[in-house]
C-alpha positions in Angstrom: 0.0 0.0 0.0 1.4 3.2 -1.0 1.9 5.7 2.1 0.3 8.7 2.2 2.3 12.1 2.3 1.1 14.9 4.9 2.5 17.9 5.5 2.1 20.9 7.2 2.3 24.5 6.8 3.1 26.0 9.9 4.8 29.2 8.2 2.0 32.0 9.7 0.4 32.9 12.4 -2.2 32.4 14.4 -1.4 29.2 15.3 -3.1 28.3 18.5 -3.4 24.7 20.4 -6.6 24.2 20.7 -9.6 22.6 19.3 -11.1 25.9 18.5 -10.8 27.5 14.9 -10.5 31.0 13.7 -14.4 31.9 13.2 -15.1 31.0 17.2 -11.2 33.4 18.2 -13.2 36.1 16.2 -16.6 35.6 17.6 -15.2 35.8 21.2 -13.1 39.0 20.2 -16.6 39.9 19.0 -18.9 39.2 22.1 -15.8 41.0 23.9 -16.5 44.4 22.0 -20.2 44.7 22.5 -19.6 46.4 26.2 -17.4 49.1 24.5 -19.8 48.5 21.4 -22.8 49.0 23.8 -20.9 52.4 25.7 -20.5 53.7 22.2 -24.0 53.7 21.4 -25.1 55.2 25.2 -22.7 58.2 24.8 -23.1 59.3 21.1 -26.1 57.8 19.4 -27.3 55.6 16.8 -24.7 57.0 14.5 -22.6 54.3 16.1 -24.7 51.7 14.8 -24.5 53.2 10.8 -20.6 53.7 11.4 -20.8 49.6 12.5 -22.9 48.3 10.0 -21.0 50.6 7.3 -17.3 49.7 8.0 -17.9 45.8 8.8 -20.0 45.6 5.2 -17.6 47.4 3.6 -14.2 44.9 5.0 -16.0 42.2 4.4 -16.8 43.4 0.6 -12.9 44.2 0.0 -12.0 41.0 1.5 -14.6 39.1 -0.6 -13.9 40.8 -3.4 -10.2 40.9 -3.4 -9.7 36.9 -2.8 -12.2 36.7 -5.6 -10.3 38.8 -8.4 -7.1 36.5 -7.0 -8.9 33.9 -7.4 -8.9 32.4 -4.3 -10.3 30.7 -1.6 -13.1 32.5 0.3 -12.1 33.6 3.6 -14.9 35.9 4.8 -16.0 32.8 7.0 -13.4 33.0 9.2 -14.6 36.3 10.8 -11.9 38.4 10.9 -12.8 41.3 8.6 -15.8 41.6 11.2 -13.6 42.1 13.6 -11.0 44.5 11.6 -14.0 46.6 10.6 -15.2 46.9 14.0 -12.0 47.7 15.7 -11.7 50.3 13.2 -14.8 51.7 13.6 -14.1 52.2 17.7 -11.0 54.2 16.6 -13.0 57.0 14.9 -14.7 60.0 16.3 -18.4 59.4 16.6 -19.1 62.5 14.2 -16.8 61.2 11.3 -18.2 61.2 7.9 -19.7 57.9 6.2 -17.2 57.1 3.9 -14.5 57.5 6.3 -14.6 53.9 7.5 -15.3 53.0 3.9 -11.8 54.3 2.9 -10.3 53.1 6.5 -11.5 49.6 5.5 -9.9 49.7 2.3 -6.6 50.1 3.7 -6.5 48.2 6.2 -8.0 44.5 4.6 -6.8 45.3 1.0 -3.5 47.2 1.7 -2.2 46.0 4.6 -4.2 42.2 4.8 -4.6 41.1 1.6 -1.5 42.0 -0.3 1.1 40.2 2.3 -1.3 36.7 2.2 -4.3 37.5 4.6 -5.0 36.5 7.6 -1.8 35.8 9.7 0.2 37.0 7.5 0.2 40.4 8.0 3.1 42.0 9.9 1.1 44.6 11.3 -2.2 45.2 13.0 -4.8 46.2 9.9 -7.4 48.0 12.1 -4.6 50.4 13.7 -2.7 51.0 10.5 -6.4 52.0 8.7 -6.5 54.1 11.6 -3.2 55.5 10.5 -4.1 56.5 7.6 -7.3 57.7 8.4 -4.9 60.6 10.9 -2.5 61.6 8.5 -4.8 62.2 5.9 -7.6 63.4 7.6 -6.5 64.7 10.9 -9.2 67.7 11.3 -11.8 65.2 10.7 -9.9 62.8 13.3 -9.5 65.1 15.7 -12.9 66.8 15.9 -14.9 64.9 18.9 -19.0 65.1 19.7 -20.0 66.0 22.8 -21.2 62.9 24.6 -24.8 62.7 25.3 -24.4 61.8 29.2 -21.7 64.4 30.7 -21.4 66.0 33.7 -21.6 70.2 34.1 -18.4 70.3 35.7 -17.1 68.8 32.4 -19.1 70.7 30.1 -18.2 73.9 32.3 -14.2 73.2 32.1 -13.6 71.7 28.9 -13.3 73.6 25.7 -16.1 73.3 24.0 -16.9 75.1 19.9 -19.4 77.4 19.3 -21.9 75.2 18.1 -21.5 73.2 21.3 -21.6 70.4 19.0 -17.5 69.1 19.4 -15.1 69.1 22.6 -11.4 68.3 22.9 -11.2 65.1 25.1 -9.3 65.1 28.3 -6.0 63.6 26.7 -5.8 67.0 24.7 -7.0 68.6 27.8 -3.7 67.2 29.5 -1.1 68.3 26.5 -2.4 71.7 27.1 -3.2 73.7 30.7 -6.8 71.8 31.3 -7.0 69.6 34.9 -8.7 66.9 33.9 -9.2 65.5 37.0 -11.0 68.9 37.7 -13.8 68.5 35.0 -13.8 64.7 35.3 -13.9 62.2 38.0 -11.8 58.8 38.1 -15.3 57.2 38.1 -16.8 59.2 35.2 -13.4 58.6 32.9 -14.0 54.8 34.0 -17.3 54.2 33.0 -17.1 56.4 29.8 -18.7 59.8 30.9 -16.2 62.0 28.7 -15.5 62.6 24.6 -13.4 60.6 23.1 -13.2 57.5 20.3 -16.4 55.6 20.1 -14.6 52.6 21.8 -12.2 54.3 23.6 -14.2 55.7 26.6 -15.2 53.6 28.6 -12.5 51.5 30.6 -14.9 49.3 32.6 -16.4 47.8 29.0 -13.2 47.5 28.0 -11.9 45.8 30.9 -15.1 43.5 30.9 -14.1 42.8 27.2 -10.5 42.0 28.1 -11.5 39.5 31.3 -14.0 37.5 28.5 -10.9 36.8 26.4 -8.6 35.8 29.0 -11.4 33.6 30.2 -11.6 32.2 27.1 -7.9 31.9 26.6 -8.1 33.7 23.4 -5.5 36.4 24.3 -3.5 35.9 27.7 -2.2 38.2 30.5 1.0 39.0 29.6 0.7 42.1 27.1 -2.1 44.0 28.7 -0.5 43.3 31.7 3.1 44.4 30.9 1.6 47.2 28.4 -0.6 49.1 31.0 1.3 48.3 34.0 4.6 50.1 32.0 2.4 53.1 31.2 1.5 53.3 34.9 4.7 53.1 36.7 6.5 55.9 34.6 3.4 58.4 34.9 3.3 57.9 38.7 7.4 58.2 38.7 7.2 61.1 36.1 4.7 63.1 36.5 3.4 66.6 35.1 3.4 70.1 36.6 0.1 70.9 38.4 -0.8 67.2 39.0 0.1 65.2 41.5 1.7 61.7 40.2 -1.0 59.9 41.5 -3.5 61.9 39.6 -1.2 62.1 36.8 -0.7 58.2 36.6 -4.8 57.7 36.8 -5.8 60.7 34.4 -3.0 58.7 31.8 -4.6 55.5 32.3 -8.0 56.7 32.3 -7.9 58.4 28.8 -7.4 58.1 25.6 -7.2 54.6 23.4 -4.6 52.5 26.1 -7.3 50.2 27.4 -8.7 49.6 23.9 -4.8 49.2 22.2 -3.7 46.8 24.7 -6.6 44.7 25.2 -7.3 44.1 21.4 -4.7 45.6 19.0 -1.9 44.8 20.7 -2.5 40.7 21.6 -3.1 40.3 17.7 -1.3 37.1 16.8 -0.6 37.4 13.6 1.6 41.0 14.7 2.9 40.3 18.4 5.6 38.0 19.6 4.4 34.3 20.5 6.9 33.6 23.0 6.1 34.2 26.5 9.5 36.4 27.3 8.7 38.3 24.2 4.9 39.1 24.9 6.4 40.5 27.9 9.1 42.8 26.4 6.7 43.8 24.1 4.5 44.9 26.2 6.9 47.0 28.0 8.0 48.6 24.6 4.6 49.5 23.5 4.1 50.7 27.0 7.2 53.1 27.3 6.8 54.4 23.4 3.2 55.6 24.2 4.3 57.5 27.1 7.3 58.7 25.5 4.9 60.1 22.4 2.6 61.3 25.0 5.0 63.5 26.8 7.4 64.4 24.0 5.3 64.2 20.7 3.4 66.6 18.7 0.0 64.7 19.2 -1.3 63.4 22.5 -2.4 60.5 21.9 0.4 57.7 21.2 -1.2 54.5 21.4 -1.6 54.0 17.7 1.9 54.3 17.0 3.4 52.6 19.5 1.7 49.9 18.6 2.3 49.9 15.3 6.2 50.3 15.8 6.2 47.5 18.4 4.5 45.3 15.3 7.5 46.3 13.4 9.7 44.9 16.0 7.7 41.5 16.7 9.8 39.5 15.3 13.3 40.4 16.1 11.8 40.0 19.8 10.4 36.5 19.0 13.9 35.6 17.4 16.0 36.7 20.6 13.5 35.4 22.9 12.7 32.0 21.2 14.4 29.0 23.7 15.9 25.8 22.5 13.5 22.8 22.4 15.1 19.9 21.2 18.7 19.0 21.1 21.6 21.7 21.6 23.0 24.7 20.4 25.5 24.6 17.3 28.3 25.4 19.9 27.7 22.8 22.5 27.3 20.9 19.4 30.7 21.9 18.1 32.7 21.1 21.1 31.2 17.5 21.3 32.0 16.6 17.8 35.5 18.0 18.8 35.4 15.8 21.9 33.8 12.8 19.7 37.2 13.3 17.2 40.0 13.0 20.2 38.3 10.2 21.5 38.5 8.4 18.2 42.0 9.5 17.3 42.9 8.5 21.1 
C-alpha cells in the first residue's frame, strides 16, 4: 500500500493549540467588544450603529472581493474582517463622515491584509494602520470629537467646547495643554465612559469586561495587557506633570485616551505580536514606554496607535531573541562534542 504524504504549513500565524478554529477566536473577540460597542451607542447615538454596519460591510466586501479577483479561496468565514472593521470603527470619532470607515476599510484589509497573504500574514495590526491612515490624511476630521450625550456640568463647564457646542477636545488634549482633567472629570466618570473621546475608547470598565471575556476564554492571555498598562503606569506615577500630583497624573494617563482599547485588542493580535512568553512581555513594555514617551514628548497626545504599530514592526526580532531551544543543543555545544567525539577516536 502506497503511504500517504502529509504535511504541514506552519509558516504563519495564528497558530493556537486548541480545538477551537479561527471563526469561534473572532466571535469571542466579538462578544468582547459589544460592552465598548454597547458604551459607544449610550454616549453618542445611533450614528454608532450606521458607522458599524458601514465599516464591517464594507471589510468584508474588500476582503470578498479581493480573494475573488485573485482567485482564491473564500475567507470571509473566518470572521476576521468583522472584527477588523469593527475595531476600526471604535477608533473613529463618533461624528466622522460615512465614507471614512469605507476608505479606513480599504486600507486596512486590501493594503495592509490582503497583499502580504491575509490573515496571519500580516506583519502589522490592519485596524490600527487604517486608523493611521485615516490621521494623516484626515487629521481635522480625526481630531474633531462630539460631545457625549451623558456628561457632567463640571465637564461641560471646564472643557473647551466650539461654538456650536456640537464638538469638545477630550481630556488627553485637555492634558497636553493647561486643562486639569481631573478637575472636570472624576476617576469614576473617565472609568465608566462619561467624557468625549473615540467611540470605543471611553469607557475602561467595558473595555476591561471585554478583556476579562478573552482571557477567560484563553483567546489572548495576561501578559501584554498586563506588561503594556502596568509600563504606562509606573512611569506616569514616577514622572509626573506640573500641576498634578503623580497619582492623579498616573490615573488621568490610564483613564484616557485609546490605552485600554490598544492593549486589550490591538496589541494581543497574533498574527503581529511575539508568541513567545518572554517576548509578549518585552513587548508589552516597549509599547508601553513608546506611548508614554509620544505622550509626553510628541506633537499629538495621543500615542497608542503608534506605538503599537512600531512595536508590530519589531515582533519579530523580539520573538527571534527570545525563542528558547527545544530539542537538542546549540551549534556550539554541538561543536565542542563533535571535537570531543574526534580525540576520543584518534585516542
Amino acid at each position: 500500500m502506497k503511504e500517504r504524504e502529509y504535511t504541514f504549513d506552519a509558516s504563519y500565524q495564528p497558530q493556537v493549540r486548541t480545538k477551537t478554529g479561527t471563526s469561534n477566536i473572532m466571535l469571542d473577540v466579538i462578544i468582547a467588544l459589544i460592552p465598548a460597542m454597547a458604551v459607544g451607542v449610550w454616549q453618542f447615538g445611533a450614528r454608532v450603529l450606521a458607522l458599524l454596519a458601514v465599516s464591517v460591510l464594507s471589510a468584508v466586501f474588500f476582503e470578498w472581493g479581493y480573494r475573488k479577483l485573485m482567485k482564491k479561496p473564500n475567507s470571509i468565514g473566518d470572521l476576521s474582517a468583522c472584527v477588523t472593521g469593527i475595531l476600526l470603527v471604535l477608533t473613529l470619532p463618533s461624528n466622522a463622515p460615512l465614507w471614512m470607515p469605507v476608505v479606513g476599510a480599504f486600507f486596512a484589509i486590501i493594503i495592509v491584509k490582503q497583499l502580504y497573504g491575509g490573515l496571519g500574514k500580516n506583519f502589522v495590526n490592519p485596524a490600527l494602520a487604517g486608523r493611521a491612515f485615516l490621521f494623516f490624511s484626515w487629521t481635522k476630521l480625526m481630531t474633531s470629537w462630539a460631545v457625549p450625550n451623558h456628561l457632567s456640568a463640571d465637564a461641560i463647564s471646564s472643557a473647551s467646547i466650539a461654538a456650536d457646542a456640537a464638538t469638545m477636545a477630550t481630556p488627553l488634549s485637555g492634558m497636553k495643554g493647561d486643562l486639569i482633567v481631573s478637575n472636570a472629570y472624576g476617576y469614576m466618570d473617565m472609568f465608566i465612559g462619561k467624557m468625549p473621546g473615540s467611540i470605543g475608547e471611553i469607557s475602561a470598565l467595558a473595555l476591561l469586561i471585554g478583556g476579562l471575556y478573552l482571557v477567560a476564554k484563553k483567546v489572548i492571555n495576561w501578559r501584554i495587557p498586563v506588561a503594556y498598562i502596568g509600563t504606562v503606569a509606573v512611569l506616569t506615577l514616577a514622572f509626573g506633570k506640573a500641576d498634578y500630583s503623580n497619582f492623579d497624573w498616573m490615573m488621568c494617563n490610564l483613564l484616557t485616551g485609546g490605552l485600554f482599547l490598544g492593549a486589550i485588542f490591538m496589541a494581543t493580535d497574533y498574527a503581529s505580536s511575539p508568541v513567545t512568553l518572554k517576548g509578549q512581555l518585552i513587548y508589552g513594555f516597549g509599547c508601553g514606554a513608546l506611548t508614554v514617551l509620544i505622550r509626553y514628548f510628541g506633537g499629538f497626545p495621543e500615542g497608542v496607535t503608534f506605538a503599537i504599530l512600531i512595536m508590530n514592526l519589531c515582533a519579530w526580532a523580539i520573538d527571534k531573541g527570545t525563542r528558547g531551544r527545544q530539542f537538542g543543543v546549540s551549534k556550539a555545544e554541538l561543536k565542542a562534542a563533535k571535537k570531543a567525539a574526534k580525540k576520543e577516536a584518534k585516542a
